[in-house]
Backbone as CSV, one residue per row, in Angstrom:
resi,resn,N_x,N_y,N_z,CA_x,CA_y,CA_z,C_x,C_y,C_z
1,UNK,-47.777,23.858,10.746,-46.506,23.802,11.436,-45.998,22.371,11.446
2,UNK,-44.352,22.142,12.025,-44.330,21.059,11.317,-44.519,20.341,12.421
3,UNK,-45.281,18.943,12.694,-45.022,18.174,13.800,-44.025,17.694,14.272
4,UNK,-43.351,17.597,15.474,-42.325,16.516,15.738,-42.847,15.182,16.113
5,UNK,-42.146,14.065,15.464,-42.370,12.902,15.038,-41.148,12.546,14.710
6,UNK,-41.428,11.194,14.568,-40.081,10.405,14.224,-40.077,10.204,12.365
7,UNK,-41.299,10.203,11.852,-40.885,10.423,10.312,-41.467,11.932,9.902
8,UNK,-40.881,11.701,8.894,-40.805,12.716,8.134,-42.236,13.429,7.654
9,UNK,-42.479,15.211,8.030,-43.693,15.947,8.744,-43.636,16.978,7.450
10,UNK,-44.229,17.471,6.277,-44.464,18.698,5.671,-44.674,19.610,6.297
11,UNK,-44.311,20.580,6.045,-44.800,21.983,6.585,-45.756,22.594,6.284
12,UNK,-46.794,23.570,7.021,-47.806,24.283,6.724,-47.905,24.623,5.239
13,UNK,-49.411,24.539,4.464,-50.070,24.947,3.401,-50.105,26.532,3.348
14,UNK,-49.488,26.595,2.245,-49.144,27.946,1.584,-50.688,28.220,1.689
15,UNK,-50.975,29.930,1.770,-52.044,30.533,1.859,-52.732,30.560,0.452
16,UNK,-52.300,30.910,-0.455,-53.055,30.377,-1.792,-52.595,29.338,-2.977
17,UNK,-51.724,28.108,-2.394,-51.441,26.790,-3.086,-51.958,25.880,-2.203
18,UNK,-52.514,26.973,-0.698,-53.352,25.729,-0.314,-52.866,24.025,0.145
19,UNK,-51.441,23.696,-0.400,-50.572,22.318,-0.442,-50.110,22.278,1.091
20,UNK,-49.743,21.097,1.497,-49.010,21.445,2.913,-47.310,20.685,2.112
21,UNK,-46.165,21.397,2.435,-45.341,21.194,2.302,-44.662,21.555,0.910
22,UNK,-45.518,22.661,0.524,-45.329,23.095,-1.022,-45.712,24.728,-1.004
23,UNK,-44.584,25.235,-1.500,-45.257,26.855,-1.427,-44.425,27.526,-2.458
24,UNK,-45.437,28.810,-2.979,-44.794,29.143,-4.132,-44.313,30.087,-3.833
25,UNK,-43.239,30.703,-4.726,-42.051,31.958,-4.705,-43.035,33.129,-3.736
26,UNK,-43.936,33.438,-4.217,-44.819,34.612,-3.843,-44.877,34.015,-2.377
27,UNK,-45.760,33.229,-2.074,-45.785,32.704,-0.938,-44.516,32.480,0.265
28,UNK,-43.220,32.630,-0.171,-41.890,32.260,0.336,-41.523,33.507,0.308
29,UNK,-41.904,34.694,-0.172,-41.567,36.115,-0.020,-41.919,36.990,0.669
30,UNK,-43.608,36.850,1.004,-44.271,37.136,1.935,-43.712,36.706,3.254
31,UNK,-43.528,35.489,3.851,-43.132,34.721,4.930,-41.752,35.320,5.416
32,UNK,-40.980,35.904,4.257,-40.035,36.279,4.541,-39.915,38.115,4.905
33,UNK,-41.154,38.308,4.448,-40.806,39.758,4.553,-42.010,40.284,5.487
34,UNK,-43.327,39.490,5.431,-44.097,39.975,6.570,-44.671,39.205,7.794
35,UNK,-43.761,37.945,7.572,-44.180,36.460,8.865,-42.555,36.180,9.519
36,UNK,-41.719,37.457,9.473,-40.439,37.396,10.440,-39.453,35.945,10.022
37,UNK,-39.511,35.564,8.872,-39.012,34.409,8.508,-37.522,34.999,8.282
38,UNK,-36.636,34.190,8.475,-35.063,34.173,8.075,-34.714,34.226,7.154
39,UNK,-34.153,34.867,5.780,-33.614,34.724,4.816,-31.918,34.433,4.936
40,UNK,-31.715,32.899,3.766,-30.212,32.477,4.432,-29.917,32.291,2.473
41,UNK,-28.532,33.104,2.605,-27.739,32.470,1.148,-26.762,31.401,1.062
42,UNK,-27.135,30.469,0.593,-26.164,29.427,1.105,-24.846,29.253,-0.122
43,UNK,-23.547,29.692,0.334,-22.771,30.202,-0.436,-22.019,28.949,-0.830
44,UNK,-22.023,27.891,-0.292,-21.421,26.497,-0.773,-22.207,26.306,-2.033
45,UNK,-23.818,26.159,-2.118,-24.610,25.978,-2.850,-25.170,26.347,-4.045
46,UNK,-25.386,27.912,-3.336,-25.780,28.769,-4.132,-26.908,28.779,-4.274
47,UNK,-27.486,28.802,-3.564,-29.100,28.314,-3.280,-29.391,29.465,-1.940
48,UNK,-30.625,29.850,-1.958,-31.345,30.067,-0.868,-32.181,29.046,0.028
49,UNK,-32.285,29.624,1.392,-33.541,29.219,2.000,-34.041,29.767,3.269
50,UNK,-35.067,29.691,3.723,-35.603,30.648,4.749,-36.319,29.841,5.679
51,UNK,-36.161,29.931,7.259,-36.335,29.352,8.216,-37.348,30.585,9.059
52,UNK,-38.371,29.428,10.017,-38.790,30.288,10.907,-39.105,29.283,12.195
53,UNK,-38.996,28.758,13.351,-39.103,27.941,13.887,-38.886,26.239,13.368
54,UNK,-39.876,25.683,13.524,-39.646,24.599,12.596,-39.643,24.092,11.525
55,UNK,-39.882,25.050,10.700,-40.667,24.924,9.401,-38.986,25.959,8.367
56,UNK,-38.889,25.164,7.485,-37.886,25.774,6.508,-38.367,25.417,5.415
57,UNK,-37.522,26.161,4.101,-38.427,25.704,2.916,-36.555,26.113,1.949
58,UNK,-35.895,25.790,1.001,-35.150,25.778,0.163,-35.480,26.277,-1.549
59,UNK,-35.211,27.357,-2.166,-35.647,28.124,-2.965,-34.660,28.792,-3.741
60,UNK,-34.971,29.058,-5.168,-33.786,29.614,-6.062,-34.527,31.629,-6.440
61,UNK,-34.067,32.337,-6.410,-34.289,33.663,-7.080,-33.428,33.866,-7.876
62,UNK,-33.678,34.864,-8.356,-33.012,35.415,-9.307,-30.998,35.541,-9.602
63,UNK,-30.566,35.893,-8.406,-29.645,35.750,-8.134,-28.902,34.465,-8.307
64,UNK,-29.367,33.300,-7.657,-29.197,32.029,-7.674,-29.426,31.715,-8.572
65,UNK,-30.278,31.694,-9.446,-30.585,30.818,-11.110,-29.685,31.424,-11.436
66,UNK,-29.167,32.674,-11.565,-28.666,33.553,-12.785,-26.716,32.517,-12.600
67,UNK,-26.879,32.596,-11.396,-25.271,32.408,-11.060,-25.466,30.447,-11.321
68,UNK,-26.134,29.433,-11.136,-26.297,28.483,-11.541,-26.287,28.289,-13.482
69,UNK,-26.750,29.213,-13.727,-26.838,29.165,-15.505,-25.718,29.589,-15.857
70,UNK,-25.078,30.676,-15.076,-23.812,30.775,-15.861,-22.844,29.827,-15.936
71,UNK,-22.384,29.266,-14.273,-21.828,28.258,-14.433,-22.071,27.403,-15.015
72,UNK,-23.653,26.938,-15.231,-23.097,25.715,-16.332,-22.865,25.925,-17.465
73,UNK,-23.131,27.346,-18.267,-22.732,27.244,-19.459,-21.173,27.376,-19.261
74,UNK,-20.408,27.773,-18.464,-19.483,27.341,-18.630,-18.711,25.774,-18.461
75,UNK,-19.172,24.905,-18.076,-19.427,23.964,-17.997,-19.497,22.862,-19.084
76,UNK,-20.425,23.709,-20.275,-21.168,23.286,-21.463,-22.326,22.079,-20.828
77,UNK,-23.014,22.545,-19.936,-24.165,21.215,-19.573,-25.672,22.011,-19.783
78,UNK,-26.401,21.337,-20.469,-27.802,21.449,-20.338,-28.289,21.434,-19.481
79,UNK,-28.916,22.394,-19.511,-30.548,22.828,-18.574,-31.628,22.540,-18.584
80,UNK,-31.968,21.587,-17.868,-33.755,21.616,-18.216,-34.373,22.236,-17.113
81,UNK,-35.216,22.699,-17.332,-36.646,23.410,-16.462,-37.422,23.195,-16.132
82,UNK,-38.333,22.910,-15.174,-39.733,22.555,-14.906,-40.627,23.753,-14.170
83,UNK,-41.079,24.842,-14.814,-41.673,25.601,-14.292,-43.101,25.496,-14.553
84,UNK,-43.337,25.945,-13.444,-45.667,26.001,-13.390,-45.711,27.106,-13.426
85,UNK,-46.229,27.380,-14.633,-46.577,28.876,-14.881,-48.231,29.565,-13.818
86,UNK,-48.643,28.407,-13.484,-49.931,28.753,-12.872,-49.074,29.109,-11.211
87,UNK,-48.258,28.729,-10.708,-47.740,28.859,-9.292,-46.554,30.270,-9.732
88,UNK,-46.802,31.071,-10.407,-46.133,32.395,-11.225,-46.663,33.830,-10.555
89,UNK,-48.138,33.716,-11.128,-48.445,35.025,-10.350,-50.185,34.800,-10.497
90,UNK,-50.831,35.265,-8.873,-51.905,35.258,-9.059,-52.594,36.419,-9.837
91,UNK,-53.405,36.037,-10.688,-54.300,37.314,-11.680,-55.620,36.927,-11.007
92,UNK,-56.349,38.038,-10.669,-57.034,39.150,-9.834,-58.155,39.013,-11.403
């Protein structure tokens, strides 16, 4: 949880990234669907993010990438990516 303090506090370690202040899609879906977390679309942005007391976290799905890629190809601007395929899906 996050401390209050005067600098700046990460939020709780995702249950299997284990990180404090880092959590993956899976991990941000769960929170949202079985830890009563807030799901918010932020329509200026176009971005998601989901709140639950003190602790928030900022996140793209499907929806959001899809509508970010289009615009920029209209745009004509390149995309680069940085995805971790290991923070993707746990295999069992």
């Amino acid at each position: 949880m996050i401390r209050k303090t005067k600098e700046f506090v990460l939020g709780s370690a995702g249950l299997y990234t284990g990180e404090a202040g880092f959590l993956a899609y899976y991990e941000i879906c769960t929170r949202v669907q079985q830890q009563s977390w807030t799901k918010v679309f932020d329509e200026e942005q176009k971005s998601n993010y989901a709140y639950k007391g003190l602790e928030w976290v900022g996140y793209d799905d499907v929806y959001s990438i899809n509508f970010k890629v289009c615009y920029d190809k209209k745009k004509i601007i390149v995309i680069f990516c940085l995805f971790r395929f290991d923070m993707h899906k746990i295999w069992v």
